[in-house]
C-alpha positions in Angstrom: 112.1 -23.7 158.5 110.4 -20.0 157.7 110.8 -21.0 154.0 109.1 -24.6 154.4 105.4 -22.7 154.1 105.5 -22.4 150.7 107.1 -25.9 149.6 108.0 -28.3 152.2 110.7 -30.9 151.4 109.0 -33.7 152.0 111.9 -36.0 153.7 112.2 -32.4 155.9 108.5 -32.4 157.0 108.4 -36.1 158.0 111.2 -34.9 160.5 109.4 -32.0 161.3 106.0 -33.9 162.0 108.1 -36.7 164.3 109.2 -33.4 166.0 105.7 -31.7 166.9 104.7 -36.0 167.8 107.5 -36.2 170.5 106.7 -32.6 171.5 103.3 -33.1 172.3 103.3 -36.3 173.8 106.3 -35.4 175.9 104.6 -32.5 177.0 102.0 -35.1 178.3 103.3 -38.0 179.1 104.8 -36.9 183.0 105.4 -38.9 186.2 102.1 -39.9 186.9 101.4 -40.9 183.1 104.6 -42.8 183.1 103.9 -44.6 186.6 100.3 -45.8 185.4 98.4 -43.7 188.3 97.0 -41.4 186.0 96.0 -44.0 183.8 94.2 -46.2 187.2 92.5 -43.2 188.3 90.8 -42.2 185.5 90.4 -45.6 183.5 91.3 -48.3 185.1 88.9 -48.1 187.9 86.0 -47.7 185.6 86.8 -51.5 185.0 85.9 -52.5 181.2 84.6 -49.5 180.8 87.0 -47.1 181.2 88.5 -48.4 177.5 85.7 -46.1 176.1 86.7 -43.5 178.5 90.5 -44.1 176.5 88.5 -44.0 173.4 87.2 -41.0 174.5 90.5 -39.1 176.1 92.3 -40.2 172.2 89.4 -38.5 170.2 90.2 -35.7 172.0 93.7 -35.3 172.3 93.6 -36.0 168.3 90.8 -33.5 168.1 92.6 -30.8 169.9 96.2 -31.3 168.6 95.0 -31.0 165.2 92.9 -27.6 166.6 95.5 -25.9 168.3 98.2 -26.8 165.6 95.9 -25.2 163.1 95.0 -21.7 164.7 98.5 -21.4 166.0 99.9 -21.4 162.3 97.2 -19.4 161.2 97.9 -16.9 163.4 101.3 -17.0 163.7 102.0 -17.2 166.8 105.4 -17.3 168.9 103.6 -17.6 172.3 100.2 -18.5 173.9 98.9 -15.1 175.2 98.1 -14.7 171.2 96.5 -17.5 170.8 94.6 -16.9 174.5 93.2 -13.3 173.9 91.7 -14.8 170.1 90.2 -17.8 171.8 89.0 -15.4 174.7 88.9 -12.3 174.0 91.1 -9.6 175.5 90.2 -9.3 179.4 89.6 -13.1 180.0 92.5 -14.1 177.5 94.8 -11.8 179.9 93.4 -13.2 182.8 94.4 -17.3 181.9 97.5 -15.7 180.5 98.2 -14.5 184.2 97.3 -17.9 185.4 99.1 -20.0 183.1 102.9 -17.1 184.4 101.9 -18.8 187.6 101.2 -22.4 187.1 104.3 -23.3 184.6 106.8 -22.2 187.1 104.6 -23.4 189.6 104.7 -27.1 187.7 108.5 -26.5 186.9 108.5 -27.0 190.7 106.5 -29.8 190.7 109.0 -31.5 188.5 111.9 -30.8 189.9 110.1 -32.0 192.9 109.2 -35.0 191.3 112.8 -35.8 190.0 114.4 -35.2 193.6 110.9 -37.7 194.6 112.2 -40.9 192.0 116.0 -40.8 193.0 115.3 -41.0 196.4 112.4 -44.0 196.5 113.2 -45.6 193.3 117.0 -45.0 192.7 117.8 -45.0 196.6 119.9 -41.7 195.3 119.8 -38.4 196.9 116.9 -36.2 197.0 118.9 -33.0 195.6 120.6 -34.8 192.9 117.8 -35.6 191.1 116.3 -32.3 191.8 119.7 -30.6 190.5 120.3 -33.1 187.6 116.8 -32.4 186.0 117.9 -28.3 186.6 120.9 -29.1 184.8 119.5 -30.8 181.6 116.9 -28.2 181.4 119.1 -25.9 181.6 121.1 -27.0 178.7 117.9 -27.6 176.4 117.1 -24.1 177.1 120.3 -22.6 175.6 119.2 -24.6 172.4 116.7 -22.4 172.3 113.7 -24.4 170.2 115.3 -26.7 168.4 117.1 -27.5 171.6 113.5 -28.4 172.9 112.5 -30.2 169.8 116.0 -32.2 170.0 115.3 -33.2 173.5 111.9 -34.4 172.9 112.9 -36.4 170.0 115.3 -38.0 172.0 113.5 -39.1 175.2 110.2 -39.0 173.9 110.4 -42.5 171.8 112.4 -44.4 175.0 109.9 -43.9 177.4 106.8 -44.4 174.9 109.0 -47.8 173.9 109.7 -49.0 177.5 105.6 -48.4 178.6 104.9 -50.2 175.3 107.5 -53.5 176.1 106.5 -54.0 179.8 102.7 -53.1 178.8 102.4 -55.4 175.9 104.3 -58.3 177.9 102.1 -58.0 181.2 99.1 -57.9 178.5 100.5 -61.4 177.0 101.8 -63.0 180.0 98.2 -62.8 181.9 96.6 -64.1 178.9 94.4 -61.1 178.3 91.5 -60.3 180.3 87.8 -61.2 181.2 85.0 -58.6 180.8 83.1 -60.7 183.3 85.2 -59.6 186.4 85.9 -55.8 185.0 83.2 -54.3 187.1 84.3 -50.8 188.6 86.5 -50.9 191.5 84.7 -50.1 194.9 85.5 -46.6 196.5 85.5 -43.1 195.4 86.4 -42.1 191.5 87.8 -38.9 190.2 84.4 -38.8 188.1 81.0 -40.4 188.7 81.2 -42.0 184.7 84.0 -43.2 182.0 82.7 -40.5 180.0 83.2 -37.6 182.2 86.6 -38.9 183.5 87.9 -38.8 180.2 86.9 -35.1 179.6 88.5 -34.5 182.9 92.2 -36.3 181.8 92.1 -34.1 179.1 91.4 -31.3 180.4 94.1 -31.8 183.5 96.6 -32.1 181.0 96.0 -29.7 177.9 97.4 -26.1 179.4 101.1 -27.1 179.0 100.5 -28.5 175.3 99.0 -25.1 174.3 101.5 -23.2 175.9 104.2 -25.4 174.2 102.4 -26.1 170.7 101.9 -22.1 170.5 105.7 -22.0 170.1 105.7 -23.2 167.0 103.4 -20.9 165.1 105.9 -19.1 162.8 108.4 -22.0 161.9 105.7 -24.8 161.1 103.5 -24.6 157.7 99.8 -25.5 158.7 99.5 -28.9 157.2 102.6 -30.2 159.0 101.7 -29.1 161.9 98.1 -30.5 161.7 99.8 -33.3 161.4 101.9 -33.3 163.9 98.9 -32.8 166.8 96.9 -35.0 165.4 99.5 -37.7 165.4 100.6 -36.8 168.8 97.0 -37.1 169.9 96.7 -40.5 168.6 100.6 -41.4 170.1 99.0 -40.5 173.6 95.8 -42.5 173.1 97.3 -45.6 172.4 100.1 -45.5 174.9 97.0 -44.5 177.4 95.0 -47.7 175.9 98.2 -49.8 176.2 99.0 -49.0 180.2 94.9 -49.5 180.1 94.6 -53.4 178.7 97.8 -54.0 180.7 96.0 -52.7 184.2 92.9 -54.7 183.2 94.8 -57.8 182.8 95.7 -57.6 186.3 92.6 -56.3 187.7 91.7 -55.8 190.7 95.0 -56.2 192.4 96.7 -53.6 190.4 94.2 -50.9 191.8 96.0 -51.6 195.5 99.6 -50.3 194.0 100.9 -46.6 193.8 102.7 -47.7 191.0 101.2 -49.6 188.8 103.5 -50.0 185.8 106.2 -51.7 188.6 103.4 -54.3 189.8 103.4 -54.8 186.4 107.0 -55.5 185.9 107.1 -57.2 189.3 105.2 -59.8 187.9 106.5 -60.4 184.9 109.7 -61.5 186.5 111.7 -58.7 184.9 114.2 -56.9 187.6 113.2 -53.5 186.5 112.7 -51.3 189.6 115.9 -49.0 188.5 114.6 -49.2 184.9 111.3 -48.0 185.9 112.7 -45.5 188.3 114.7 -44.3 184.9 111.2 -44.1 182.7 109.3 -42.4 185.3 112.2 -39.8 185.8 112.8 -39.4 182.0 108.8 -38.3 181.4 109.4 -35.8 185.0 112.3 -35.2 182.4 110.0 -33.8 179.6 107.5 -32.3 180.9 109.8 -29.7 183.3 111.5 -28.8 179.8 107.8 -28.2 178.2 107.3 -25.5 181.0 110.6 -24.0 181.5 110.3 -23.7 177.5 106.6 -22.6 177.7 107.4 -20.0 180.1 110.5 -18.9 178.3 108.5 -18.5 175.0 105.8 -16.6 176.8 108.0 -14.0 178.3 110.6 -13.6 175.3 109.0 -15.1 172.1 111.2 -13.5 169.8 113.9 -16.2 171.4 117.2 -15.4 171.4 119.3 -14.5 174.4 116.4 -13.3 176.9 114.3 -16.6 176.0 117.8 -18.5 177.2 118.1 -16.2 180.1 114.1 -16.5 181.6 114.1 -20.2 181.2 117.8 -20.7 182.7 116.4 -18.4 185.2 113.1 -19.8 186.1 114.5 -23.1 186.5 117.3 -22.5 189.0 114.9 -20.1 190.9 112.6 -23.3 191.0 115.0 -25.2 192.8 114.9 -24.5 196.5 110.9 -24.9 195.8 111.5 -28.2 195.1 112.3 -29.2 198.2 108.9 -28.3 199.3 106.2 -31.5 199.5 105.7 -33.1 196.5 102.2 -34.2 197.2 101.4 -31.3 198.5 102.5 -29.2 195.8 100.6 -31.4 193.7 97.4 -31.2 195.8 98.0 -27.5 195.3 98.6 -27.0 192.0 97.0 -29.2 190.0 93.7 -28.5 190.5 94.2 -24.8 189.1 94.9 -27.0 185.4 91.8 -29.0 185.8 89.7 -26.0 186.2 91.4 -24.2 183.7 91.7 -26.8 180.9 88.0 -27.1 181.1 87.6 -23.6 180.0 90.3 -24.1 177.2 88.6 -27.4 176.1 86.1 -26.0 175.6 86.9 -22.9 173.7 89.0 -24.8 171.5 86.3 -26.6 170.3 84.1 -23.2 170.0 87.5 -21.4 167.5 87.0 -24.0 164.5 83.4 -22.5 164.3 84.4 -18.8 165.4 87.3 -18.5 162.5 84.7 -20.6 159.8 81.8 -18.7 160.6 82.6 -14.9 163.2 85.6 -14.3 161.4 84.7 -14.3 157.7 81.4 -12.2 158.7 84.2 -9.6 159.7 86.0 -9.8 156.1 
């Protein structure tokens, strides 16, 4: 792929571009994406309105693929700390890189949590099989090194965006649509106080593990596919978001009383899915444990190779008697530390178009 920079083939870059899609999504697209809670919390329960918070969450997740595609080619880069101490500057850029070598093995465990979690309450399986299952295929990506990770996403990534679509689509159409005139917000306390602020907030929950995973790709993707690539992903994750969205307001307000909304869904539709679903929810666990086995892996040997397999093999059986830990208490834990430190990277990444145009050409 090093000699694609200067001329790409073009049937080579479409693959390459489908690649960086599934990667980023993937990266994205985890349990409680999959499951619709995600989606209710931060949308749904706005009612009609939280379509423009969609709107909003899409613009951005275009915005920022495209972004972080672009400075990581530009600079090169075969892990995130690079692209952290130029977006930051030295002391602060070390400092999230410290945090981010604690919260992707820390969500690693979440994951494998999260696995052990489905085959137990949706599979009726045992808790450590699904725990040592996911451990297993990560496992096995990780000695593909990269393209292992890119394989694996191209794989999975277009089931589980096809199955949300089918059951979305169908719940959409069998409840004939919806009316804006009951779509008022549901009662009760929101992750925001507005649409617009909740969709900052989605995005910023859930862009650390895209950079840490998109800055892999710095010296084997020329810039325009890449651009590409994240802002395609972007818009792949906006429209599956809008989809679960329309879906959830076509069977508002009763949707908002279910944990998992994609299976009231189903449930209604007639379809016997509850195994299926279990499957889909498992398979986007699935992807996003590889994104930070593979984002810490690349972090901590980004010249790849041998120690790369070695710290991710590592990091992910280490990870499992973690798992066994609460999952909702691990998320209660962890999560927060993303929220509060995707804001900072939101907004920075929105600052670097304007520091390389403007800061950086004053230097030269």
């Amino acid at each position: 792929m090093e000699g694609w920079r200067g001329m790409a083939v073009p049937r080579a870059s479409s693959i390459l571009v489908v690649k960086i899609v599934t990667l980023y999504a993937g990266t994205v697209i985890g349990a409680g994406f999959a499951s619709g809670q995600e989606i209710m919390q931060f949308f749904i329960a706005f009612g009609g309105a939280g379509l423009w918070g969609v709107l909003l969450a899409t613009v951005l997740f275009v915005c920022l693929g495209a972004v972080i595609m672009a400075l990581v080619t530009g600079l090169g880069t075969a892990s995130y700390d690079v692209l952290l101490q130029y977006l930051l500057g030295k002391r602060l850029g070390k400092a999230m890189d410290l945090l981010n070598l604690l919260m992707l093995p820390g969500g690693l465990v979440v994951m494998l949590a999260g696995s052990g979690a489905v085959f137990t309450q949706q599979l009726g399986l045992p808790y450590f099989l699904g725990t040592a299952l996911a451990a297993a295929i990560i496992c096995l990506v990780i000695m593909g090194g990269l393209q292992g990770v890119l394989t694996a996403n191209l794989i999975l990534v277009p089931v589980k965006i096809f199955a949300l679509a089918v059951v979305c689509l169908s719940g959409f159409l069998h409840q004939g649509g919806f009316s804006w005139e009951i779509l008022a917000p549901l009662p009760g306390e929101k992750v925001a106080g507005s649409w617009g602020w909740a969709g900052i907030l989605y995005v910023s929950y859930n862009i650390i593990v895209p950079v840490a995973v998109l800055s892999s790709l710095g010296r084997t993707v020329p810039a325009p596919v890449g651009i590409a690539g994240g802002a395609l992903g972007g818009l792949v994750l906006g429209v599956t978001a809008g989809l679960i969205t329309l879906a959830g307001l076509a069977f508002y307000p009763e949707v908002g009383n279910y944990e998992v909304p994609i299976l009231f869904i189903a449930r209604h539709l007639g379809f016997a899915l509850q195994s299926l679903l279990g499957l889909l929810i498992w398979l986007a666990i699935l992807t996003t444990a590889i994104a930070d086995a593979h984002g810490l892996a690349s972090r901590l040997a980004p010249e790849g190779g041998r120690r790369y397999k070695i710290i991710g093999v590592s990091a992910t059986l280490a990870a499992i008697p973690f798992a066994g830990l609460d999952f909702s208490r691990l998320v209660r834990l962890l999560y927060p530390l993303f929220g509060y430190a995707g804001l900072a990277l939101l907004l920075v990444l929105f600052v670097a178009p304007w520091k390389r145009l403007f800061w950086d050409a004053r230097k030269k």
